[in-house]
C-alpha positions, 0 to 999 in steps of 0.5 A, a space after each residue: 603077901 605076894 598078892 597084896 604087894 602085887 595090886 599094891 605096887 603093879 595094879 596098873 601092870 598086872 591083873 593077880 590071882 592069888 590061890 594054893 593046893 588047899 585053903 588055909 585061912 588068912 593067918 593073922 600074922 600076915 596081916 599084922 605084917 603086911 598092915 605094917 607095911 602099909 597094906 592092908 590084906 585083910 579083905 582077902 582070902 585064902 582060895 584053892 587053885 580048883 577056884 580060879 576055874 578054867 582061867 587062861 594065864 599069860 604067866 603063873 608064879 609059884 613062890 612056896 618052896 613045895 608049889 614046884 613039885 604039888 601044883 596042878 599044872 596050869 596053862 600059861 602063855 609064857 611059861 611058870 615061873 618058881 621063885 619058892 620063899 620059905 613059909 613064915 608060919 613054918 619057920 615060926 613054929 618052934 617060937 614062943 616069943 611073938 617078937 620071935 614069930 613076927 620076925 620071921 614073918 618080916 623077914 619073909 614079907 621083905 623078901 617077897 616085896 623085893 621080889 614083887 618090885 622085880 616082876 615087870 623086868 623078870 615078866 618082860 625078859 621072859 615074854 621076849 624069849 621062848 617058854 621055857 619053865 625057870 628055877 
């Protein structure tokens, strides 16, 4: 999701790399959510951090709450920024009710676009000062 509202929102910004520890799939439910949004995640696809290759970074963001404590380590020329969301698809695991699972999902895909819309200020503070991991 946080992919999607990046090249949404800040394609003229910032050039996004969206990868995790192991590759999962796209979950469906996303997409539903992201389509009501008006974004359309469908084309991408879930991708390890081993397939981005030797990439040289200015930033890297991690935004799943376990990504601070299991991410390789990747050089950045400003730093890694946490800012850890909840996983939907967790939160959603006891439901049976689809309005139930879709909730969570909304709920975090609404957080993840406030935190998107944030960037260029959270990118611009943290280029103006030294390196130095946040939390």
């Amino acid at each position: 999701m946080a992919e999607g509202f990046t090249r949404h929102l800040l394609s003229n910004l910032l050039d996004v790399f969206s990868a995790g520890i192991e590759a999962r799939g796209l979950d469906p439910y996303a997409v539903r959510v992201m389509k009501e949004a008006g974004i359309d995640i469908s084309n991408q696809y879930s991708k390890t951090v081993s397939e981005l290759g030797q990439m040289q970074f200015d930033y890297v963001i991690t935004l799943c709450a376990a990504a601070e404590d299991n991410c390789p380590f990747f050089p950045a020329k400003h730093g890694i920024i946490h800012r850890g969301f909840d996983d939907p698809g967790e939160l959603a695991s006891g439901e049976t009710n689809e309005q139930e699972i879709l909730k969570h999902y909304r709920n975090i895909r609404d957080q993840i676009r406030k935190y998107v819309e944030t960037l260029p200020i959270v990118l611009r503070k943290r280029t103006s000062q030294p390196s130095s991991d946040t939390k």
